[in-house]
C-alpha positions in Angstrom: -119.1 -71.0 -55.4 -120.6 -67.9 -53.3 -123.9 -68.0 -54.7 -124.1 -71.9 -53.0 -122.7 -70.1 -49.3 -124.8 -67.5 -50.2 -127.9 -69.1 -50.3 -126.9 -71.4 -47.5 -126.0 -68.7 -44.9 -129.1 -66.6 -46.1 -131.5 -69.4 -45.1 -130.6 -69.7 -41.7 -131.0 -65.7 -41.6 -134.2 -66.3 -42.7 -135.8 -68.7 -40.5 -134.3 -66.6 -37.6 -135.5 -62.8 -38.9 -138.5 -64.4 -40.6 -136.9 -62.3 -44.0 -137.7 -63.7 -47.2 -133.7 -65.7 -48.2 -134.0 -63.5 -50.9 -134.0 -60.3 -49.0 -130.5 -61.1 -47.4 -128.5 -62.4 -49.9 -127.3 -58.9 -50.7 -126.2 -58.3 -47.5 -123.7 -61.3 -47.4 -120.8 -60.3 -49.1 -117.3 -62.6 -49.4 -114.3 -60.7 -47.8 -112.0 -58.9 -49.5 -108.4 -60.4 -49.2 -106.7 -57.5 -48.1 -108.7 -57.2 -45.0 -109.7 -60.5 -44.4 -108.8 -62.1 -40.9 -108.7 -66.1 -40.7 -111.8 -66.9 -39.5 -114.1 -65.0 -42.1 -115.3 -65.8 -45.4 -118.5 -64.2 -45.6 -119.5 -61.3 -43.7 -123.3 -59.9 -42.8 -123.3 -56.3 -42.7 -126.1 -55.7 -39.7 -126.0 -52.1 -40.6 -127.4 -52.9 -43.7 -130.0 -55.5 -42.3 -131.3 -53.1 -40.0 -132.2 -50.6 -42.7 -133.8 -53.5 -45.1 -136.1 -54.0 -41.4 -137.0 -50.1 -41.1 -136.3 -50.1 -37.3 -137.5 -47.2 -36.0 -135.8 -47.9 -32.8 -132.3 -48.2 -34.2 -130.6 -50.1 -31.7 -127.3 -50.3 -30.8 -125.8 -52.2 -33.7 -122.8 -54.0 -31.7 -125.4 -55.3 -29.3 -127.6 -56.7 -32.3 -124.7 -58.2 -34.2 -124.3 -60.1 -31.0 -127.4 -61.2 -30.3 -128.0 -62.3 -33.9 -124.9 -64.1 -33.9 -125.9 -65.9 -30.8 -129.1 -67.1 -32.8 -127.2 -68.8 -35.1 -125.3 -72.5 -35.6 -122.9 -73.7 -37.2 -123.4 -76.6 -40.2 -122.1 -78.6 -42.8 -121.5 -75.6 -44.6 -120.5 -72.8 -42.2 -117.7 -73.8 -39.2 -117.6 -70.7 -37.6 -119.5 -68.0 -36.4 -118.4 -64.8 -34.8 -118.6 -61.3 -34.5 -116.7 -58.4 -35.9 -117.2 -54.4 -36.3 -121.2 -53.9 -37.4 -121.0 -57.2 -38.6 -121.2 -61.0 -38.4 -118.4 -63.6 -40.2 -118.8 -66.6 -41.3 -116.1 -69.3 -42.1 -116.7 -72.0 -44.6 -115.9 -75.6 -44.1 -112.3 -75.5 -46.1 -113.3 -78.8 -47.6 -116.1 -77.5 -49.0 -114.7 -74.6 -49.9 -112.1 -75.6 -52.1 -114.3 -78.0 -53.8 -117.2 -75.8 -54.4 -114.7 -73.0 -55.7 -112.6 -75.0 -58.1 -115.6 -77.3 -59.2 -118.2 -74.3 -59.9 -114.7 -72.3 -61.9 -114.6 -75.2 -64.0 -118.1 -76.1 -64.9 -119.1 -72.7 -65.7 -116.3 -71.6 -68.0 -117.0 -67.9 -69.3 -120.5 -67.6 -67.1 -118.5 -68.1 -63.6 -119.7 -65.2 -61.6 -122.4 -64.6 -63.7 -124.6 -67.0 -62.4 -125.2 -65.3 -59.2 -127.8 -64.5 -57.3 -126.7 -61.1 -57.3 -128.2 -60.7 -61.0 -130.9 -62.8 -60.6 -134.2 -60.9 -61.2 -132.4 -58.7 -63.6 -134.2 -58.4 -66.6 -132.9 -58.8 -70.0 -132.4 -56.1 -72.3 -131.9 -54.7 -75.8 -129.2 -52.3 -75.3 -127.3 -49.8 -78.2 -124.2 -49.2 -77.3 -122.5 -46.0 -79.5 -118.6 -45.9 -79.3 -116.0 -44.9 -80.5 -116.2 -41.2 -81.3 -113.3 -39.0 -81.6 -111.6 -37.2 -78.9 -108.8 -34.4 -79.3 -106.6 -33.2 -76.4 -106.9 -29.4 -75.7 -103.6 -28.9 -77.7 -104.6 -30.7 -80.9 -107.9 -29.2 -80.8 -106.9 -25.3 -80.1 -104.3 -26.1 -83.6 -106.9 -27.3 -85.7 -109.7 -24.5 -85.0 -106.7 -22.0 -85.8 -106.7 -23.6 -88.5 -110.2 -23.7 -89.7 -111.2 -20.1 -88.7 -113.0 -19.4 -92.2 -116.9 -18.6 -92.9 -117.5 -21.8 -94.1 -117.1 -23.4 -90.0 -119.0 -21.8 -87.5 -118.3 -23.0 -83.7 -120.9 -25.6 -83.7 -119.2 -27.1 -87.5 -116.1 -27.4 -85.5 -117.0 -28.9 -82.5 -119.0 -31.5 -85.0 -115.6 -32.4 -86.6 -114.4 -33.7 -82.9 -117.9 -35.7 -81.8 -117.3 -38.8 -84.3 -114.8 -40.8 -86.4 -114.5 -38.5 -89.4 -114.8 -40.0 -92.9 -111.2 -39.2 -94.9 -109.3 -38.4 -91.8 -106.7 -41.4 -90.3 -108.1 -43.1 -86.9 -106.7 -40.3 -84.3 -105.3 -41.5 -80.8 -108.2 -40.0 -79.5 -110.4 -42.2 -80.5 -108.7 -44.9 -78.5 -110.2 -44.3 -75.1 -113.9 -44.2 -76.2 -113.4 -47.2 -77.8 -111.8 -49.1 -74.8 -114.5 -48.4 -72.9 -117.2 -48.8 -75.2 -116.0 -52.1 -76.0 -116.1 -53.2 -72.3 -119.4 -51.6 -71.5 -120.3 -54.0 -74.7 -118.8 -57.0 -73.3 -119.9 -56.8 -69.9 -123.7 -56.1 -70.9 -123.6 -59.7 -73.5 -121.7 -61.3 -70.8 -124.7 -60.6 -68.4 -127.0 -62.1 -71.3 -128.3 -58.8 -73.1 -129.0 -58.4 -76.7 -126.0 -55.8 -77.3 -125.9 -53.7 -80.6 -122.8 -51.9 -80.8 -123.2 -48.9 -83.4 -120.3 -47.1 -84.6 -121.7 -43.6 -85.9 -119.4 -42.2 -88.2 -118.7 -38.2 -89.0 -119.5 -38.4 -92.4 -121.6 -35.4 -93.2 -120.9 -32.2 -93.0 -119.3 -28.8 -93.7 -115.8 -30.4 -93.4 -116.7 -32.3 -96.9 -117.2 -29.5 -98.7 -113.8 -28.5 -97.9 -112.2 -32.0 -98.0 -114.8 -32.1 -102.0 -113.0 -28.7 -102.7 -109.5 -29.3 -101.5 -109.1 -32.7 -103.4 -110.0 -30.8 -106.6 -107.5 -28.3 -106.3 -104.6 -30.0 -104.4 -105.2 -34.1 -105.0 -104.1 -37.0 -107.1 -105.5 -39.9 -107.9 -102.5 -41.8 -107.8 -101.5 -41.2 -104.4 -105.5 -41.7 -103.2 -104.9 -45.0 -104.8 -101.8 -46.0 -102.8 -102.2 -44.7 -99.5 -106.3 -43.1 -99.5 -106.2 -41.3 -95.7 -102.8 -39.9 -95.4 -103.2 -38.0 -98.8 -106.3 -37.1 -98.2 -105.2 -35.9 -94.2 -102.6 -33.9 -96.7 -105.5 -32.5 -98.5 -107.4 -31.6 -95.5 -104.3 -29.4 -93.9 -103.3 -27.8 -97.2 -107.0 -26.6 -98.1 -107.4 -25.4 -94.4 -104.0 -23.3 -94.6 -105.3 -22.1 -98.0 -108.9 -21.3 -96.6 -107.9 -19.4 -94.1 -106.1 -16.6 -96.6 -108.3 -16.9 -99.4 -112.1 -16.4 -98.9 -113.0 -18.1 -102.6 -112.2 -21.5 -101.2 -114.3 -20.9 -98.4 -117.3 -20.2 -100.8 -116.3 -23.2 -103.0 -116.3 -25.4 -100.3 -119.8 -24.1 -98.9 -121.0 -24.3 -102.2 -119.5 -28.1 -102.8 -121.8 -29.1 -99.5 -124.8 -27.5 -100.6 -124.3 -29.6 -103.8 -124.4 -32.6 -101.4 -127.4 -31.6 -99.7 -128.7 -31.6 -102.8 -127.9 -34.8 -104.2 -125.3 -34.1 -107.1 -124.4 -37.2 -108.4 -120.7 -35.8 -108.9 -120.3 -34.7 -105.6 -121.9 -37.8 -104.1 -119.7 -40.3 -106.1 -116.7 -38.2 -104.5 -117.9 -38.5 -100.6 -119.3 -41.9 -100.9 -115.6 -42.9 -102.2 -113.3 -41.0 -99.6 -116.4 -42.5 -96.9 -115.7 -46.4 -98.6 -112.1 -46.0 -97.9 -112.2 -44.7 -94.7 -114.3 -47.6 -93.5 -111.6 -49.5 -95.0 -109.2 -48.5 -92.5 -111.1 -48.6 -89.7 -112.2 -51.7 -89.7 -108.2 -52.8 -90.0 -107.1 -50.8 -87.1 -110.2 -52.0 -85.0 -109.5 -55.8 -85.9 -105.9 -54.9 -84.3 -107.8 -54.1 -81.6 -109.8 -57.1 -81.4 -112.8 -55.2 -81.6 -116.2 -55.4 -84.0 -119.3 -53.7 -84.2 -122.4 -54.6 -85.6 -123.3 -51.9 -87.3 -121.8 -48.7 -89.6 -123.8 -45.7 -89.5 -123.3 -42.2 -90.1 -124.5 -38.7 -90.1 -125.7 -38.8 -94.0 -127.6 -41.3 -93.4 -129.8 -38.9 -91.1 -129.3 -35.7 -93.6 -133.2 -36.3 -94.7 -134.4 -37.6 -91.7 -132.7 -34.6 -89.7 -135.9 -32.2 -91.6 -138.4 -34.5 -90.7 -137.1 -33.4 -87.0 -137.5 -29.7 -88.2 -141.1 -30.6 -89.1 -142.0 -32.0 -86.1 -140.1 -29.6 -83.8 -142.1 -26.7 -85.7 -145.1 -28.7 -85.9 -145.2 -28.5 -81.7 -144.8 -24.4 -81.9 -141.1 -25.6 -80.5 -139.1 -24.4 -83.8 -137.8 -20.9 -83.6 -136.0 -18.4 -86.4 -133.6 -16.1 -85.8 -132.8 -12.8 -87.1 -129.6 -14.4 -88.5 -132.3 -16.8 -90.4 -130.9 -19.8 -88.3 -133.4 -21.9 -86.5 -133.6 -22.4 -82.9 -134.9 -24.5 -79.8 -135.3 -23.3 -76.2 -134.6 -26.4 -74.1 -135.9 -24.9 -70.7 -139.0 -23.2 -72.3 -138.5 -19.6 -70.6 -136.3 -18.2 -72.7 -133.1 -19.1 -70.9 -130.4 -17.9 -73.0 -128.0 -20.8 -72.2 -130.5 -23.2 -73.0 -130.9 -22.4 -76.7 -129.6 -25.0 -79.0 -129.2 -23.9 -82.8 -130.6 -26.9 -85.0 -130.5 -25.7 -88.8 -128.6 -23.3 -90.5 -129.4 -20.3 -92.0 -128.8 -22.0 -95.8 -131.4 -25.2 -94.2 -128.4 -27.1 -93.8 -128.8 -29.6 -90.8 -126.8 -29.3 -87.9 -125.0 -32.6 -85.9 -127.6 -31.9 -82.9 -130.7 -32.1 -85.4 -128.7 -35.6 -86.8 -128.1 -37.1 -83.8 -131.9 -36.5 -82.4 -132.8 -38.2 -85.7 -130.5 -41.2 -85.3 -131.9 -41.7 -81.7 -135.0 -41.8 -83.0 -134.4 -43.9 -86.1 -132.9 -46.2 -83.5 -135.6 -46.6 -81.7 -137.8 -47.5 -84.1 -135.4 -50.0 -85.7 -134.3 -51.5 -82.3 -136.9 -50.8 -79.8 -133.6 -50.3 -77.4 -134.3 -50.6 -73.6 -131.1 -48.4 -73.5 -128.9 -46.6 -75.3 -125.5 -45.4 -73.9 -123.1 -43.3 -75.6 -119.9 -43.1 -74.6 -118.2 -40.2 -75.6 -115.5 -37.4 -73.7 -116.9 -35.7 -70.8 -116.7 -32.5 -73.1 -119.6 -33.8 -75.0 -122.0 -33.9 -71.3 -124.0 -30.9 -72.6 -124.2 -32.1 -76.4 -126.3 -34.9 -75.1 -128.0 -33.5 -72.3 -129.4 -31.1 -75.1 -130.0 -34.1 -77.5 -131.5 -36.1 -74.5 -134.2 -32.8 -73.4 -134.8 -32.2 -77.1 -136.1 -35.9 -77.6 -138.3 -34.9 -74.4 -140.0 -31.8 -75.4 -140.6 -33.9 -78.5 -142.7 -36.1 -76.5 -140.5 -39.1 -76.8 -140.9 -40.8 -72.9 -137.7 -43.2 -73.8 -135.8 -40.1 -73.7 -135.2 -41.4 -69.8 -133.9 -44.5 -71.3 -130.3 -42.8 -73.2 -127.4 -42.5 -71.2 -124.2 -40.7 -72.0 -120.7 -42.5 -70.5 -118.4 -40.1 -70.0 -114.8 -39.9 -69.4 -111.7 -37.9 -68.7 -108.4 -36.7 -70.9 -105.3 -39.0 -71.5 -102.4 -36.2 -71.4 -98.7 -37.1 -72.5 -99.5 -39.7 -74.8 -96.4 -39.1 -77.1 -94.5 -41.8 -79.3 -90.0 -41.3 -79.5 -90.9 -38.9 -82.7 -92.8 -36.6 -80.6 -96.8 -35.6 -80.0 -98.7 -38.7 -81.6 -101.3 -37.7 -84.3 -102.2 -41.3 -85.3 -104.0 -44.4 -83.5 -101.8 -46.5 -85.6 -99.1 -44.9 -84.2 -99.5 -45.7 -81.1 -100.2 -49.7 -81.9 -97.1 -49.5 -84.0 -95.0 -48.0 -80.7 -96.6 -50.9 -78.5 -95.7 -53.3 -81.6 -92.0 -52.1 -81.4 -91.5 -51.5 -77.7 -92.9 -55.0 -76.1 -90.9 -56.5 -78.8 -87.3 -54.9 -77.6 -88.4 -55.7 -74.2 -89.1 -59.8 -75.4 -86.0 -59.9 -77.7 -84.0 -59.6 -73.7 -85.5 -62.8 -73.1 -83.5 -65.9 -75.4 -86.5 -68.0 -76.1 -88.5 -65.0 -77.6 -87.8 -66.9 -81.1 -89.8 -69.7 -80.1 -93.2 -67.9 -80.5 -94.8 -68.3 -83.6 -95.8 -64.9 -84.0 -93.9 -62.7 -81.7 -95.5 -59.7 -83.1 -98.8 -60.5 -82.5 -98.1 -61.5 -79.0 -96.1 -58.3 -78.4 -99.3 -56.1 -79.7 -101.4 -57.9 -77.4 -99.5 -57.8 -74.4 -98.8 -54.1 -75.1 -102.4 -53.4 -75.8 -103.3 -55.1 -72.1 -101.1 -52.9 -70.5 -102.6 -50.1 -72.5 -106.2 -50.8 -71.1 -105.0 -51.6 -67.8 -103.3 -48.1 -67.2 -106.7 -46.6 -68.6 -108.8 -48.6 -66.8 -107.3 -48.5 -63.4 -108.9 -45.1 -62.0 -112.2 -44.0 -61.9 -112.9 -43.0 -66.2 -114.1 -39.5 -65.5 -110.5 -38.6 -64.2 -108.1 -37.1 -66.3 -105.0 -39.0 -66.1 -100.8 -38.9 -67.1 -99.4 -41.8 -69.4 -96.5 -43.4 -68.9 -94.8 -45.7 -71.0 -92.4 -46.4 -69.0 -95.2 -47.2 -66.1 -97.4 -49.2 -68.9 -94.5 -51.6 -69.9 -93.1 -52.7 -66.4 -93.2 -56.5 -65.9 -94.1 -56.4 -62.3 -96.4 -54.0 -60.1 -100.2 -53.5 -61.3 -99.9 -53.3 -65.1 -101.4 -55.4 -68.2 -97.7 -56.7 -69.0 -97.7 -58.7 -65.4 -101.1 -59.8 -66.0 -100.8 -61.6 -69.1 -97.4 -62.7 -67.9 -99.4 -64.5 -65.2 -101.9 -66.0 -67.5 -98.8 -67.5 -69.8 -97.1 -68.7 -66.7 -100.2 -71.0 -65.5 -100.8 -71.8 -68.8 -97.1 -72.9 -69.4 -97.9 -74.9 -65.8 -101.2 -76.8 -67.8 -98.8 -77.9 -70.9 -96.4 -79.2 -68.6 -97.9 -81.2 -66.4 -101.6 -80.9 -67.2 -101.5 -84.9 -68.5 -100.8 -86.4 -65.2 -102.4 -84.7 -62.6 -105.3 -83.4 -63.7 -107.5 -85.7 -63.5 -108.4 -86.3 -59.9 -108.7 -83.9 -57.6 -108.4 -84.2 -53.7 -109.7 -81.3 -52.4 -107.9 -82.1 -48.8 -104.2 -81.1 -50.1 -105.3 -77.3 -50.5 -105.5 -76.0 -46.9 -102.3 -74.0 -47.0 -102.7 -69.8 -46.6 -101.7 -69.3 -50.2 -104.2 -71.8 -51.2 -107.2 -70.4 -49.0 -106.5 -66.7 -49.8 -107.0 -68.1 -53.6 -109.9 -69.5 -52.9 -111.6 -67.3 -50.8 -110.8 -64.4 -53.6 -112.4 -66.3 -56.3 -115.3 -66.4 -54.1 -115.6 -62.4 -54.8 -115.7 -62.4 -58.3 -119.3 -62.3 -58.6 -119.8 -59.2 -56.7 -117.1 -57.1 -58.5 -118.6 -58.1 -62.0 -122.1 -57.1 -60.1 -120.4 -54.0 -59.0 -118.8 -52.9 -62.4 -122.4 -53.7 -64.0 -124.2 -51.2 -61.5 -121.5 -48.6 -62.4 -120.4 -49.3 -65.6 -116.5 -48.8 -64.4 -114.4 -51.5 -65.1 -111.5 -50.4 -62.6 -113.4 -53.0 -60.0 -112.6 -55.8 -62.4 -109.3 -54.8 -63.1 -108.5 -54.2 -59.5 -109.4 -57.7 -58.9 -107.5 -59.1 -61.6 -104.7 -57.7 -60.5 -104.9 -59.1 -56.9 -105.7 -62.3 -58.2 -102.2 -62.1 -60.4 -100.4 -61.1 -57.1 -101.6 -64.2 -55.2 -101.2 -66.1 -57.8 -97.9 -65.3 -58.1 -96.9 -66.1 -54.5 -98.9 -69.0 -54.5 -96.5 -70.2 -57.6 -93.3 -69.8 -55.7 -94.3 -71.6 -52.6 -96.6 -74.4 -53.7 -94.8 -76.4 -55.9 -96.4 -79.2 -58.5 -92.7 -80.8 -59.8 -91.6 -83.3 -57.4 -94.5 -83.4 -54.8 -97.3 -86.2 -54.3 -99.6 -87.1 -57.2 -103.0 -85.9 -55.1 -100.6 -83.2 -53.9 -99.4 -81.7 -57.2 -102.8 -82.5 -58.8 -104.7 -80.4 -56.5 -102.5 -77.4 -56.9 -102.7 -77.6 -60.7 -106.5 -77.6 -60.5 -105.8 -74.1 -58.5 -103.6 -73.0 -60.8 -105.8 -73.8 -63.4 -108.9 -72.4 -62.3 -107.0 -68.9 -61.3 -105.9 -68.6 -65.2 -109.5 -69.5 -66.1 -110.7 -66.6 -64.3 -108.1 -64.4 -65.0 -108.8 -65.5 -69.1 -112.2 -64.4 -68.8 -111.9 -61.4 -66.6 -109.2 -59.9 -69.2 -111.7 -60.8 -71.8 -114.4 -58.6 -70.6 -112.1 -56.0 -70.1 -111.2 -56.2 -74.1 -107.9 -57.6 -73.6 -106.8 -61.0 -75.8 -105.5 -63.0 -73.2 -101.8 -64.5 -74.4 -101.0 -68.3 -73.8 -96.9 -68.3 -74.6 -94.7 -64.8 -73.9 -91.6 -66.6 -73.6 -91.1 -70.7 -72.9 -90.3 -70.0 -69.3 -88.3 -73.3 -67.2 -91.5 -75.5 -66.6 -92.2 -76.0 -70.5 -88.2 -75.8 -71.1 -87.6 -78.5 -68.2 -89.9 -82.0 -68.4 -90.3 -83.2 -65.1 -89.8 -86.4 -63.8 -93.3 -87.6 -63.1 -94.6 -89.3 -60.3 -98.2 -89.2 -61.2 -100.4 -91.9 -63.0 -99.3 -93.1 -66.1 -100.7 -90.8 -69.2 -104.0 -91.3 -70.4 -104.8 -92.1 -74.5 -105.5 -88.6 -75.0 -102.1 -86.7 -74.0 -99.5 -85.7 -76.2 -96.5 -87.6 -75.7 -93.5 -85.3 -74.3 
């Protein structure tokens, strides 16, 4: 693997610089495919090994590469040495190469690339990860404050309603991007060997209940709450808005139905804790569809009490201040800057979603003694936290440094055949339906055991792969058409890829698997595998410094493409034994990596999308007889 060519070309660096092996080993990077030449594996940047020196001189870099290059020799490792722009390559023995590649692939499973030196030193962490809140697009958003321009909402209330999935309303589509990413973020940090809490805070205090209490009182029916709970209670919610808006009496009834919350009524209560129980309900069944968990369910009541001991303490510090309105109010800057005044309680000493979330952060704390937090929310939400992040600050909480707030752009045009999507489900249904049309073209589709399945899965790959592909603070246009196409840099060719290999494995996986003679893998296609596996360590290093997974996917991708030539022109039926052998331990170790890199990215890799010709057609075999342990065929 790299980290062995690493280390190797790092020591001779270092007994020539007299530079510490571990100094270099960041300046050695494996070239990318698309710009490598035939002699270069590794590359050293010199630019980069100049600044690590501090050379006030700064020679001329050309003239250095060269002399440095000159310095060096060639080993049982490296073959070549030469010189290139600012830099000096390195060619591995191919030998070696393919062996250490497809070797280190297959020993460490899940960890390869995560055993570099590139994360050595790294320290392990306890890390809270909050995702999944929800996100409206600009359209959805400007409908519903129209419709909830009554007393009982004031601008803050509404933006509240947006922040987090909302107890008694369905999963919107816009929670779907937060939780992508969140679940990535997630995976990538356990991957790397943190202790990862993934928190999903839930919107389930508030104004909003008090008109959700009132409105199911005047407009709602048990039976239909028994047989479908969040569409007639989403029915509820629009009718009592529409009502609200013309008649000022519901407005009081619901502000009077929240202060009866806030104040414990048992009634009340039973009522919000049972559209909350229900709501969890359905969540946790559209999230398994998205193959996603979290380890713990919280929500904004459960920081209702704790949200006044932040009062107490932010008055306690001279910070709290009252308004002539009778609200209460900090001044973040501490000069009186008007846009730096962030509203914490009410006038009626109701608690406002800033006040809860400053409590949750530090109930978090407390309860996980995080090294960091990350929330990953819209970019709308970047002065929400920044507020919630100074407030913890001016508190006197030091950790505050330690929160960090993910942010990423709009999804625009996401519409189902029926027109604007309202519903997450929705959209899982449309992917459902669509990759299944597109797998009933192909005859064998009826051989899958559960088509469906596989169709939600690939459709849900191609999903994240068109939301991952560009940097996640850009807004960006879907496509379906784009999302579903079999070839080109989608989810759909991806996991068609890892099924194709995989249908390679079941095929002939029992004869030639189980020696492997490294010499038979020296053609281009072969070597242009190899030498992008060697990368993979630095683009999981990269998307862990960042926290974008666009390097991973980009990689994946590439790694499909060569794959896919690679299948075409080396063939495994009808060649030699060691011949065909090798290439299946390729094979095989490109659909390992693929497996795991999908898997990071939240994506359930699929084994079977149709029986394609290799698992249709048995070979005849020239390899060694089958051992005890394969199938018969």
């Amino acid at each position: 693997m790299a980290c062995r060519f690493r280390r190797s070309i790092a020591s001779q660096l270092s007994r020539v610089l007299d530079l510490p092996p571990e100094n270099l080993i960041k300046s050695i990077s494996a070239v990318p495919i698309s710009r490598k030449e035939e002699v270069a594996d590794f590359q050293l940047s010199v630019d980069s090994l100049l600044e690590n020196r501090n050379d006030p001189l700064k020679p001329d870099i050309q003239v250095q590469a060269k002399k440095l290059a000159e310095k060096l020799k060639c080993d049982t490792v490296v073959s070549e040495i030469s010189t290139g722009p600012r830099t000096i390559n390195f060619k591995i023995n191919r030998e070696l190469l393919t062996k250490e590649v497809l070797q280190q692939v297959i020993e460490d499973g899940s960890k390869y690339g995560l055993k570099s030196e590139l994360f050595s030193g790294l320290p392990q962490m306890k890390i809270v990860v909050e995702f999944s809140p929800l996100f409206l697009n600009k359209k959805a958003l400007q409908h519903l404050k129209g419709d909830l321009q009554t007393s009982v909402y004031g601008q803050n209330s509404i933006c509240h309603l947006f922040f987090s999935p909302n107890v008694a309303k369905k999963f919107h589509v816009g929670h779907l991007r937060s939780t992508i990413i969140g679940n990535f973020i997630a995976n990538l940090k356990e991957a790397l060997g943190h202790q990862v809490t993934r928190i999903n805070y839930l919107g389930d205090w508030g104004m909003q209940f008090g008109l959700l209490g009132t409105g199911f009182q005047l407009f709602g029916y048990e039976e239909k709450l028994q047989s479908n709970p969040l569409q007639h209670l989403f029915e509820v919610y629009v009718q009592v808005n529409k009502e609200a808006a013309d008649n000022k009496n519901i407005a009081k009834l619901a502000h009077e139905f929240f202060q009866q919350l806030e104040l414990g009524d048992i009634q009340a209560l039973s009522l919000w804790q049972r559209f909350r129980d229900l709501s969890i309900e359905e969540y946790i069944r559209i999230y398994q569809r998205l193959g996603i968990y979290f380890d713990e369910y919280s929500g904004e009541s459960f920081y209702r009490e704790k949200s006044q001991e932040v009062l107490k303490l932010l008055d306690s510090k001279g910070l709290l201040q009252k308004t002539i309105k009778g609200t209460a109010v900090v001044d973040l800057s501490g000069n009186g800057d008007p846009s730096s005044i962030c509203t914490v309680m009410r006038s009626d000493g109701t608690s406002l979603y800033t006040t809860r979330d400053v409590a949750a952060a530090i109930d978090r704390m407390d309860k996980y003694n995080f090294d960091t937090m990350i929330y990953v929310t819209d970019k709308g939400q970047k002065k929400h936290f920044q507020q919630v992040f100074q407030m913890l600050k001016i508190m006197g909480y030091d950790w505050a440094e330690r929160c960090q707030h993910v942010p990423f752009g709009v999804v625009q045009g996401m519409k189902t055949r029926r027109g604007d999507v309202t519903f997450l489900e929705d959209v899982l249904n449309e992917i459902r339906l669509r990759m299944l049309q597109n797998m009933a073209s192909i005859k064998t589709t009826k051989e899958l055991e559960n088509p469906q399945e596989t169709a939600e899965r690939v459709g849900l790959a191609a999903l994240i792969i068109q939301d991952f592909r560009g940097l996640l603070l850009s807004d960006y246009q879907f496509s379906w058409d784009r999302v579903f196409q079999s070839r080109g840099d989608t989810g759909v060719f991806l996991q068609y890829t890892h099924a194709r290999l995989h249908s390679l494995e079941e095929t002939f996986g029992c004869g030639y698997l189980n020696n492997l003679n490294t010499g038979c893998l020296q053609e281009p296609q072969s070597i242009s595998i190899l030498q992008h596996l060697l990368r993979f360590d630095e683009v999981l290093f990269r998307s862990s410094q960042d926290l974008q997974p666009r390097h991973i996917v980009s990689y994946l991708l590439t790694l499909s493409h060569l794959a896919a030539v690679a299948h075409k022109t080396l063939q495994i039926k009808d060649s030699p034994p060691d011949v065909a052998g090798a290439r299946l331990h390729l094979f095989k170790a490109v659909r390992s990596v693929l497996a795991h890199g999908m898997k990071l990215l939240g994506i359930i890799p699929v084994y079977r999308i149709f029986v394609g010709q290799e698992a249709q057609t048995r070979p005849h075999r020239v390899a060694p007889a089958r051992t005890e342990n394969c199938p018969a065929s």
